[in-house]
C-alpha positions in Angstrom: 0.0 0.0 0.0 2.8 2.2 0.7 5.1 1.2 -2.4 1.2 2.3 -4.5 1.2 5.5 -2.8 4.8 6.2 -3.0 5.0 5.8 -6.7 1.4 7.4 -7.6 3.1 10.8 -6.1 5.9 10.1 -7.5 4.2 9.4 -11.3 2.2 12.7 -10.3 5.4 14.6 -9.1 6.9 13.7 -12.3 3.9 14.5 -14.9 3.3 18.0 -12.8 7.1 18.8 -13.5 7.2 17.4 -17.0 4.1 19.6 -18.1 5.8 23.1 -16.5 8.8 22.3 -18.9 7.2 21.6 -21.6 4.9 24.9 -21.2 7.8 26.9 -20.6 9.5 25.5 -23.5 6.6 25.7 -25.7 6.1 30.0 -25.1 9.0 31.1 -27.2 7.5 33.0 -29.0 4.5 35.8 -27.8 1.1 35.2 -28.7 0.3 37.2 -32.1 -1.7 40.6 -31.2 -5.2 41.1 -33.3 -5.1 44.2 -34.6 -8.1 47.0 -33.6 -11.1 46.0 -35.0 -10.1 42.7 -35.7 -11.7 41.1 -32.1 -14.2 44.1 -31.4 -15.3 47.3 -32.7 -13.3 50.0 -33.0 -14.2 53.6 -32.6 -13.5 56.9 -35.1 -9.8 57.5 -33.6 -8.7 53.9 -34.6 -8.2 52.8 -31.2 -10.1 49.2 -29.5 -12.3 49.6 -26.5 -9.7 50.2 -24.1 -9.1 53.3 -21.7 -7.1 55.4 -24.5 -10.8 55.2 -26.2 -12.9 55.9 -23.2 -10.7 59.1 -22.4 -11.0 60.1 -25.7 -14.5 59.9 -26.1 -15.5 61.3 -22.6 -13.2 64.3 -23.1 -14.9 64.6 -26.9 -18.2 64.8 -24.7 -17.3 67.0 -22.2 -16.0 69.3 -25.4 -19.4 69.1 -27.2 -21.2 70.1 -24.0 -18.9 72.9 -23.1 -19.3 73.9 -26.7 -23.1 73.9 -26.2 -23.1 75.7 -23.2 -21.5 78.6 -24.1 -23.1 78.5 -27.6 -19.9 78.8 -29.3 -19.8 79.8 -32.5 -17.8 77.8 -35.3 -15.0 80.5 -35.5 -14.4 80.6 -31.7 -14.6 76.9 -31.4 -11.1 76.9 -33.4 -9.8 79.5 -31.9 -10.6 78.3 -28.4 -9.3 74.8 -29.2 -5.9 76.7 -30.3 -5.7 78.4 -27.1 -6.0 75.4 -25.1 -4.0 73.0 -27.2 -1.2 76.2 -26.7 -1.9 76.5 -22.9 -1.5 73.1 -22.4 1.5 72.9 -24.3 3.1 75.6 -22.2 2.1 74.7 -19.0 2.7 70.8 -19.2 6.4 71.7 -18.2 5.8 73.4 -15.3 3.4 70.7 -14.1 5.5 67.7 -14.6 8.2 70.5 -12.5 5.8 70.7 -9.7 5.1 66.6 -9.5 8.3 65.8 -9.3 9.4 68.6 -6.7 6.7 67.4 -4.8 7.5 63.9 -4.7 11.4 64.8 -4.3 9.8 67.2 -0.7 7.6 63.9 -0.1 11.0 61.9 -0.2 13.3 63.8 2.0 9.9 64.7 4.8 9.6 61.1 5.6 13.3 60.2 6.3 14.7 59.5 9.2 16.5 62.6 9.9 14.9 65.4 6.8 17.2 67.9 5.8 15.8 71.7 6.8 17.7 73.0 4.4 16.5 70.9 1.1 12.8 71.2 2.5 12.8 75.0 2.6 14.6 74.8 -0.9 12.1 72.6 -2.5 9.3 74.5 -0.9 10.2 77.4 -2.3 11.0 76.0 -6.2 7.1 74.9 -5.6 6.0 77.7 -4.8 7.8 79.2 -8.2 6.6 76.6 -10.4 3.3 77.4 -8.8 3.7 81.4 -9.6 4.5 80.2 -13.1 1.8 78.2 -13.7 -0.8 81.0 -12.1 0.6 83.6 -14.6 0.4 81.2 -17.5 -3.4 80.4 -16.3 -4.0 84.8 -16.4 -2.2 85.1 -19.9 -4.8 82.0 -21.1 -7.7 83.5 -19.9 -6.8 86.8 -20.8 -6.7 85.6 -24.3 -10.0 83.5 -24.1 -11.6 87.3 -22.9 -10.5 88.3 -26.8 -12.0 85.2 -28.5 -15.8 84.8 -25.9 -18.1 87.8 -24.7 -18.8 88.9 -21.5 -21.9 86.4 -20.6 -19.7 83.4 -22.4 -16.7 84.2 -20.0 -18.9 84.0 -16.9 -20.5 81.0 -17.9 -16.4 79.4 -18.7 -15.5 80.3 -15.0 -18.8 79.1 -13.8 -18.4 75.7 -15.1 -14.7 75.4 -14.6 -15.7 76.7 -10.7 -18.4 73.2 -10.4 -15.8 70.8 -12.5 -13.6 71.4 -10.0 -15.9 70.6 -7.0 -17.6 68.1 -8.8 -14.2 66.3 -10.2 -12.8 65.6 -6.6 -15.4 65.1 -4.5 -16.1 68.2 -2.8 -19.3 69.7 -4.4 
C-alpha cells in the first residue's frame, strides 16, 4: 500500500514537472496581437475599447457640452481649441516641475533625519513653479476674454468653478 502511494506521487510529481517544462518550452515566441477591430469594434480614432478610447471619447463629450453651453460659434470653437492646445502645451512643463518637486519634498519629509535646508529649498522652487503656472493660467484666460463675450466668460469660470468641485469630491 505504501510502495502504490509512494509511486502514484511520484508518477504525479513527475507529470506535474514534466508539463511546466514543456509549457515553458513551448512559449517562445509571444502570442500574435489582433489588430483593432479585428476582435471588437473599433471607434472613429482607430483605437479598440480600451481606456485610450474611453478618455478620448469622454473628453470629446465634455467638449461638445462645453461647446453647447457657451453656444460657441464655429469660428471661436477653433480659436478656443488653439488656445487650449497652446496652454497646455506651455504649461505641461511646469506641471511635470511641480510633481516631481513634490514627490522629491515627499521623499526627504519622511526620512529618518529630513534635511531643513533641502525642504525650505524645494518648498520654495514649488512655490515658483506654482507662480509660473498661475501667470500662465492669467495670460490663457486673458486671451480667451479676446475670443468669448462677456456672458460666455462668466458661464467658462462658472463651469470650470463646479468641474472642479464636482471632479474631486467636494461639491
Amino acid at each position: 500500500m505504501k510502495k502504490k502511494l509512494v509511486m502514484t506521487a511520484l508518477v504525479a510529481g513527475l507529470l506535474g514537472s514534466a508539463g511546466t517544462v514543456f509549457a515553458a518550452s513551448s512559449n517562445d515566441q509571444p502570442a500574435p496581437c489582433a489588430r483593432p477591430g479585428i476582435s471588437g469594434p473599433v471607434d472613429a480614432r482607430g483605437y479598440g475599447m480600451g481606456p485610450e478610447a474611453r478618455f478620448a471619447r469622454q473628453q470629446d463629450m465634455r467638449w461638445q457640452r462645453m461647446k453647447q453651453a457657451l453656444g460657441l460659434s464655429d469660428s471661436q470653437e477653433q480659436k478656443m481649441m488653439e488656445l487650449r492646445r497652446g496652454f497646455y502645451q506651455e504649461s505641461r512643463p511646469v506641471r511635470q516641475s511641480m510633481r516631481n518637486l513634490q514627490r522629491d519634498l515627499a521623499l526627504e519629509s519622511v526620512k529618518k533625519s529630513p534635511d531643513g535646508r533641502k525642504i525650505a529649498n524645494l518648498t520654495q522652487r514649488i512655490g515658483q513653479q506654482s507662480v509660473r503656472l498661475a501667470q500662465l493660467e492669467s495670460r490663457h484666460l486673458r486671451e480667451l476674454a479676446k475670443v468669448l463675450d462677456a456672458r460666455q466668460i462668466d458661464r467658462l469660470l462658472q463651469m470650470r468653478d463646479n468641474f472642479g468641485g464636482k471632479r474631486w469630491g467636494r461639491g
